[in-house]
C-alpha positions as CSV (number, residue, x, y, z in Angstrom):
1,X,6.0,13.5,7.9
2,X,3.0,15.2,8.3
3,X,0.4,13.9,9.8
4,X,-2.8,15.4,7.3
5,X,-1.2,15.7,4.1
6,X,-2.2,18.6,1.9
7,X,-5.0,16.9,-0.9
8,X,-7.1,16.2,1.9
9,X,-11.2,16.8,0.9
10,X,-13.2,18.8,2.3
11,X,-14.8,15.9,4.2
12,X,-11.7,15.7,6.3
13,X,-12.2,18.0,8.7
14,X,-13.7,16.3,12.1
15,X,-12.3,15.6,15.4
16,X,-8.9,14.5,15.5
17,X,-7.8,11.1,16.8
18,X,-4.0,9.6,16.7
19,X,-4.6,5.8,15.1
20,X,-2.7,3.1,14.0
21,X,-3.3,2.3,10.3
22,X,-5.5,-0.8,11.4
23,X,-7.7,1.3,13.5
24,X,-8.3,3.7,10.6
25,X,-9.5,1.0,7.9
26,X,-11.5,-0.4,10.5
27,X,-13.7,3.3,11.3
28,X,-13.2,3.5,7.2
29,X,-15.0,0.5,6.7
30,X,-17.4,0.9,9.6
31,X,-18.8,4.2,8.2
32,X,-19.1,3.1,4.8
33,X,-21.1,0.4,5.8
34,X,-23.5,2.6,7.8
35,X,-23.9,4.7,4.6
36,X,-24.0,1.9,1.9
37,X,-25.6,-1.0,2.6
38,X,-24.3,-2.8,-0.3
39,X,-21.0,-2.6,1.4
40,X,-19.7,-5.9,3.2
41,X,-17.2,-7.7,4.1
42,X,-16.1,-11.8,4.1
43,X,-13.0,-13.4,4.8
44,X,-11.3,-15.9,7.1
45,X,-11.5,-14.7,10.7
46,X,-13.3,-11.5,9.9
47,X,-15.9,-12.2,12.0
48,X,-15.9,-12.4,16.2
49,X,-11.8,-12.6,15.4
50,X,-12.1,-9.2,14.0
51,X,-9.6,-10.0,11.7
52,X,-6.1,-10.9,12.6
53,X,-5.1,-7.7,11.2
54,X,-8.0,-6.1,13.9
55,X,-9.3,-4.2,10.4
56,X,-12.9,-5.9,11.4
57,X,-13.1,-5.5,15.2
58,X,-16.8,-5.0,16.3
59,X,-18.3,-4.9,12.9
60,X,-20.2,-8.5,12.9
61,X,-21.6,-7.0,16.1
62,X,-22.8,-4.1,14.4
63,X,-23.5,-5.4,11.3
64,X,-24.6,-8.9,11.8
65,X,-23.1,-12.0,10.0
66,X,-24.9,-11.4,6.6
67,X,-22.4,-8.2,6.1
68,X,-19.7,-9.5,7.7
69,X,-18.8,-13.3,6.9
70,X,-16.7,-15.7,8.2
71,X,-15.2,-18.0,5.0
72,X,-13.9,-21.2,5.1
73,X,-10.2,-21.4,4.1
74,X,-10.7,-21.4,0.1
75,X,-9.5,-18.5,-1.2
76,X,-10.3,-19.4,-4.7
77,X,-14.4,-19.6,-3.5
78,X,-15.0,-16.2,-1.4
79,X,-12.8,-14.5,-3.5
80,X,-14.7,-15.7,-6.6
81,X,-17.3,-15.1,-4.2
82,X,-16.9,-11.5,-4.1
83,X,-16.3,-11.1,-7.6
84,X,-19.7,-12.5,-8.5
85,X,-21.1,-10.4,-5.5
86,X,-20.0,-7.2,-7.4
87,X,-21.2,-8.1,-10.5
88,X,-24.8,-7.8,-9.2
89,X,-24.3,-4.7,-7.9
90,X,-23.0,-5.3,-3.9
91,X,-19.9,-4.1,-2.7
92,X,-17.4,-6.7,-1.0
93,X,-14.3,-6.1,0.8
94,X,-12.9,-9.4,0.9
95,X,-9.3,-10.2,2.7
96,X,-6.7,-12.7,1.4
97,X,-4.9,-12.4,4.7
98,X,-1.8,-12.9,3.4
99,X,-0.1,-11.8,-0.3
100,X,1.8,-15.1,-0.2
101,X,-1.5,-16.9,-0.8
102,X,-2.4,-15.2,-4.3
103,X,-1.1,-18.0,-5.9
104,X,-3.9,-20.1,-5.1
105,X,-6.6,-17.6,-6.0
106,X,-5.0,-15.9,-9.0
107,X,-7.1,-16.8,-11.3
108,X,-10.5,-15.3,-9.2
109,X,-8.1,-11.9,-9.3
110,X,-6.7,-11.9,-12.7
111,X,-9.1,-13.6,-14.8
112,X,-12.2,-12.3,-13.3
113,X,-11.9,-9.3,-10.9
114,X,-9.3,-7.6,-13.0
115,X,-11.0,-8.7,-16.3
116,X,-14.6,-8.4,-15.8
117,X,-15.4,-4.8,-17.1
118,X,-13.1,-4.9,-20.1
119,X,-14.5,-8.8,-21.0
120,X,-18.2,-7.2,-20.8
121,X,-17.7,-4.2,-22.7
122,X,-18.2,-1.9,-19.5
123,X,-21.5,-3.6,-19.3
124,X,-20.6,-5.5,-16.1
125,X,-17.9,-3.5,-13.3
126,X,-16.3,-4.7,-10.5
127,X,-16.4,-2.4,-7.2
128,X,-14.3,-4.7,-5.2
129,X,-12.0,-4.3,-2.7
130,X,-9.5,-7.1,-2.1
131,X,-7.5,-6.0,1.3
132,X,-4.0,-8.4,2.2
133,X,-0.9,-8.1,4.2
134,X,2.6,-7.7,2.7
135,X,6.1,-7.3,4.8
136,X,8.5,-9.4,6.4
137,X,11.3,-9.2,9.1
138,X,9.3,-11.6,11.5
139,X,11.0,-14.7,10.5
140,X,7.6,-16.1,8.8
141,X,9.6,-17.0,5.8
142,X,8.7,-17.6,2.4
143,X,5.3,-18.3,3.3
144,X,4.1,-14.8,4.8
145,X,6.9,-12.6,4.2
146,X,6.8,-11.3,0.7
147,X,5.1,-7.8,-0.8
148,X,4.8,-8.8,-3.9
149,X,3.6,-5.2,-5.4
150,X,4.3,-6.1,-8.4
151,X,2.7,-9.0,-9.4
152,X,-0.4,-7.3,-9.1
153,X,0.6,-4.1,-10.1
154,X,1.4,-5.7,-13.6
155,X,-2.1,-6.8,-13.8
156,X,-4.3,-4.3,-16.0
157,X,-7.1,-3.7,-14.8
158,X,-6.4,-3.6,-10.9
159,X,-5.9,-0.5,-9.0
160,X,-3.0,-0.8,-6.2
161,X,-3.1,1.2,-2.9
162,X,-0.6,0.9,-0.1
163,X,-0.2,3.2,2.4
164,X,2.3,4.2,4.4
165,X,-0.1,5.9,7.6
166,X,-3.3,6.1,9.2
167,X,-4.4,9.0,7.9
168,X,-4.0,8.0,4.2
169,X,-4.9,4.5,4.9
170,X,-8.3,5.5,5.8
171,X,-8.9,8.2,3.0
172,X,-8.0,5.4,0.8
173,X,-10.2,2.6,1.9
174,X,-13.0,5.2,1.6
175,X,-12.1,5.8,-1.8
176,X,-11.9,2.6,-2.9
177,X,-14.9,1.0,-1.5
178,X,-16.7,3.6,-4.0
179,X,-14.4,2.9,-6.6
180,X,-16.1,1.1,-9.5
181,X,-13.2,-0.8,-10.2
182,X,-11.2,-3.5,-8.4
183,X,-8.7,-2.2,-5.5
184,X,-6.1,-4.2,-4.1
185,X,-5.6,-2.9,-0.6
186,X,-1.7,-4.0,0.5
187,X,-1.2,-3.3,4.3
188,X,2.1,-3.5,5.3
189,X,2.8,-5.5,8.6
190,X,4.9,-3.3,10.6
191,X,2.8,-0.5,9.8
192,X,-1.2,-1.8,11.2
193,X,-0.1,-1.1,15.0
194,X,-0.3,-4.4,16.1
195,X,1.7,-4.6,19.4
196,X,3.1,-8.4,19.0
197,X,5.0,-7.1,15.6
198,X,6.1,-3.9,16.5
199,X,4.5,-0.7,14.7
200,X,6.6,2.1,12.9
201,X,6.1,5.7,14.9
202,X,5.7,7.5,11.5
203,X,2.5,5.3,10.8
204,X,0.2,6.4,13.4
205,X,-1.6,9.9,12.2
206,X,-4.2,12.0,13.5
207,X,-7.4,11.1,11.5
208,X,-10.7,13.1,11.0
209,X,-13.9,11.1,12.3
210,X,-15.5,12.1,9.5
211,X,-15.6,10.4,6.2
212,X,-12.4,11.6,3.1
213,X,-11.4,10.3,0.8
214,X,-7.5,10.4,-0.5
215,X,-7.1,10.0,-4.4
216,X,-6.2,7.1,-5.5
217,X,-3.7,8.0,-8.3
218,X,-1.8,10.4,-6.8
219,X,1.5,10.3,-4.9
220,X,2.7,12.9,-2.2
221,X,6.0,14.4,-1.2
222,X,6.0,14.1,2.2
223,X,9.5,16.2,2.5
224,X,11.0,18.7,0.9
225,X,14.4,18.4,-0.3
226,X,16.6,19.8,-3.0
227,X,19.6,17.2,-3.3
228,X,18.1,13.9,-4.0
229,X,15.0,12.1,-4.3
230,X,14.1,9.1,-2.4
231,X,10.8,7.4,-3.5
232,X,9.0,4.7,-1.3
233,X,5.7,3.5,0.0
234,X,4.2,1.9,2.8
235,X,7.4,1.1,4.7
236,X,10.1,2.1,2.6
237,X,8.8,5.5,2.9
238,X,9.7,5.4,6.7
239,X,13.1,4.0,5.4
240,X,13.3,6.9,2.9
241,X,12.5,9.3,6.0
242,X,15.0,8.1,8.5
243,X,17.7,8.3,5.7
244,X,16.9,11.8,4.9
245,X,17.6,12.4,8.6
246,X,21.0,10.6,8.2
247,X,21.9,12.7,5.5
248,X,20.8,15.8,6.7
249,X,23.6,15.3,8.9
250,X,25.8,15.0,6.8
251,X,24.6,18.5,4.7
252,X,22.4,16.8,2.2
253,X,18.8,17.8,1.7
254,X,16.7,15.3,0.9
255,X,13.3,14.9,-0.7
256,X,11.0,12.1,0.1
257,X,7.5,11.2,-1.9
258,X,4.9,8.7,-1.0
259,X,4.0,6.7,-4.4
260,X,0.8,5.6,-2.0
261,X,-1.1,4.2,-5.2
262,X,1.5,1.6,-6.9
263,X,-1.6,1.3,-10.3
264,X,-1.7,3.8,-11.8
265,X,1.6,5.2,-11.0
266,X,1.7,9.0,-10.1
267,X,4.5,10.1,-12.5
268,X,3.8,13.3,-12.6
269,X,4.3,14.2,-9.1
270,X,7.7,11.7,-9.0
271,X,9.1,13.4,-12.4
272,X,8.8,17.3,-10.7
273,X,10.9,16.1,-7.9
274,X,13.5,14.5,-10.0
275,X,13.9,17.2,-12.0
276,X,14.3,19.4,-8.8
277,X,16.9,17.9,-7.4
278,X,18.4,15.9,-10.5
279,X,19.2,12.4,-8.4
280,X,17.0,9.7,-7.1
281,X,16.6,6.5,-5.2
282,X,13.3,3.9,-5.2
283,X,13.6,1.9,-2.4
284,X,11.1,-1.1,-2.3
285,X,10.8,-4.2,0.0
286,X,9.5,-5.9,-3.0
287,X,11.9,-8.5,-5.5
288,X,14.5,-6.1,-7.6
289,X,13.6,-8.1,-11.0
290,X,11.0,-6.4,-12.7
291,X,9.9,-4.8,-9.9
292,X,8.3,-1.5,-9.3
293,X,11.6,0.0,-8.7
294,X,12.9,-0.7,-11.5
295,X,9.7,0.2,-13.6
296,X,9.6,3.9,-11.7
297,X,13.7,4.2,-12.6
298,X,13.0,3.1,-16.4
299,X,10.1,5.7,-16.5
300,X,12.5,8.3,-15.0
301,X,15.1,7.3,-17.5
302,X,13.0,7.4,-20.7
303,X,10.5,10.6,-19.4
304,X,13.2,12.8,-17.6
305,X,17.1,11.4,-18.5
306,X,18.6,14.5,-19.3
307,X,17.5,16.2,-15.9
308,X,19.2,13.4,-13.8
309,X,23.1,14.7,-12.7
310,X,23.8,11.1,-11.6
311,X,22.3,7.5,-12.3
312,X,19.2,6.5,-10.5
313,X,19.9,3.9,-7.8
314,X,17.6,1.5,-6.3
315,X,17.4,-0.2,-2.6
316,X,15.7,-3.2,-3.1
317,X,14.8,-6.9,-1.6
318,X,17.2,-9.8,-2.6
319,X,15.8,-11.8,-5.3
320,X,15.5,-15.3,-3.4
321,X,12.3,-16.4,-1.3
322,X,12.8,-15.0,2.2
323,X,14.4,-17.0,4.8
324,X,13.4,-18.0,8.2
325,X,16.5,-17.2,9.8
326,X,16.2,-13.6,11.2
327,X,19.7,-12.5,10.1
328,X,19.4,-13.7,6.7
329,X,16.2,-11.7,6.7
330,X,17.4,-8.6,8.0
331,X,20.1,-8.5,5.4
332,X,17.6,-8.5,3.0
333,X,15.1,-5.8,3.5
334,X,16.2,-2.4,2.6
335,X,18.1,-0.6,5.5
336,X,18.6,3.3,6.1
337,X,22.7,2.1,6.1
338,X,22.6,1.6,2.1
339,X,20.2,4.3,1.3
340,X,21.8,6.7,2.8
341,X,25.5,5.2,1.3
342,X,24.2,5.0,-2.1
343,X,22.9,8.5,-1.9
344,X,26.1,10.4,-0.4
345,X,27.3,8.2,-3.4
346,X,25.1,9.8,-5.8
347,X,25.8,13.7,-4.0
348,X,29.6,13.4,-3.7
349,X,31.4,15.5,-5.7
């Protein structure tokens, strides 16, 4: 994978550093603070904490407690909050520290945040970034462990960015801090670089000093391949990667793109590689029920059927609530075992 993919700006271009994917929102954040001060942040723990996520280390001590606040634990009220915040032209980066908690606040995101420009006529936006964590395989069970992509991605009006490394992770923050509409930043857990959960090698990138941006809207291939097409993000695309190792083994080339934004989906960019190599799997930590799997297969099906030479497959979480039990877990979050079965399935003659 590289580490600097290709549609990097022109911006991109400092002094090098390797960093985990929590160390790059947290200089992303820093420097757009420094150049805008309606930028801020608020959040439980954000403050002295830094974030349990470290995304806020040494930012209250920079920045004071006015941009970064500490929130009691109502996530309908700071998120709401934030939402109001925006309206009057500030822009928050607020954290619901973990997806599983939406439920409680879903109204602040769906009914305001997600609604606000379309309700006003474009009168009134919403520049707000809402980051949270997604991912299991910790034995946190069904209160911590779920992605839920796409619950939000179903949402109109919400953008959805989740990337799978530093370098993109940072680009993207930057971009959507300025974007006038509301972001929903989705970190995956065993992706930050936090040392207590383990960190996936591919995740760490060398990242520019300098501010980018990386457009939201647009995937990446992040392999080349001319057999089959395995699609992921965040951490199914280090899934996706490992089993295009297995299966280069075994003689099969395989091509691997990064959805990185999961609203708007980039089609376009998913559509040339399926018609280059006429087979694909999605693999997605997220429910298989009218998940984003299955809404990138359908698309695939309708926009490109006659270019597939065999059905498309997807690798996908159970649908039950995650357990607590680690095996159960394990048995439920995609592994490189099926992907690569269910693509030498796909390949065979």
């Amino acid at each position: 994978m590289s580490d600097a993919p290709a549609d990097r700006d022109a911006g991109g271009t400092g002094k090098l550093r390797r960093l985990t994917i929590a160390k790059a929102m947290n200089e992303a954040i820093a420097q757009e603070m420094r150049r805008d001060e309606s930028v801020f942040v608020m959040g439980e723990d954000l403050g002295a904490l830094g974030g349990i996520w470290a995304s806020t280390q040494g930012l209250l001590d920079e920045f004071g407690a006015e941009r970064v606040r500490d929130t009691p634990i109502s996530e309908t009220a700071f998120i709401g909050a934030a939402v109001g915040a925006s309206a009057v032209g500030m822009r928050p980066i607020v954290e619901l520290m973990f997806v599983d908690f939406f439920g409680v606040c879903f109204d602040a995101i769906y009914n305001l945040a997600a609604k606000q420009a379309y309700f006003s006529g474009g009168n009134v936006s919403c520049p707000m970034v809402l980051m949270t964590s997604v991912g299991g395989g910790y034995s946190d069970a069904g209160q911590h462990s779920q992605c839920l992509y796409a619950s939000f991605a179903h949402m109109p009006g919400l953008k959805i960015v989740s990337p799978s490394n530093a370098y993109d992770a940072k680009g993207l923050m930057v971009a959507a801090i300025r974007d006038p509409n509301p972001v929903v930043f989705m970190g995956h857990k065993a992706l930050q670089g936090m040392g207590w959960l383990g960190t996936a090698k591919g995740s760490l990138a060398d990242v520019p000093d300098t501010l980018y941006t990386v457009p939201i809207g647009k995937a990446a291939v992040v392999r080349e391949g001319g057999d089959i097409t395995l699609i992921g993000w965040a951490s199914t695309v280090h899934t996706a990667l490992a089993a295009a190792d297995a299966l280069a083994k075994q003689g099969v080339s395989a091509e691997v793109v990064d959805v990185r934004t999961l609203a708007p989906l980039d089609m376009e960019t998913v559509l040339k590689s399926v018609r280059k190599t006429g087979r694909v799997i999605v693999v997605d930590e997220d429910y298989a029920t009218c998940g984003l799997a299955s809404e990138i297969v359908a698309r695939i099906a309708r926009e490109s059927f006659s270019d597939l030479r065999s059905a498309p497959g997807m690798v996908t979480y159970g649908d039950v609530p995650p357990p607590f039990a680690r095996n159960l877990e394990q048995a439920l979050i995609p592994s490189v075992d099926t992907v690569v079965e269910m693509a030498a399935r796909q390949v065979a003659p």
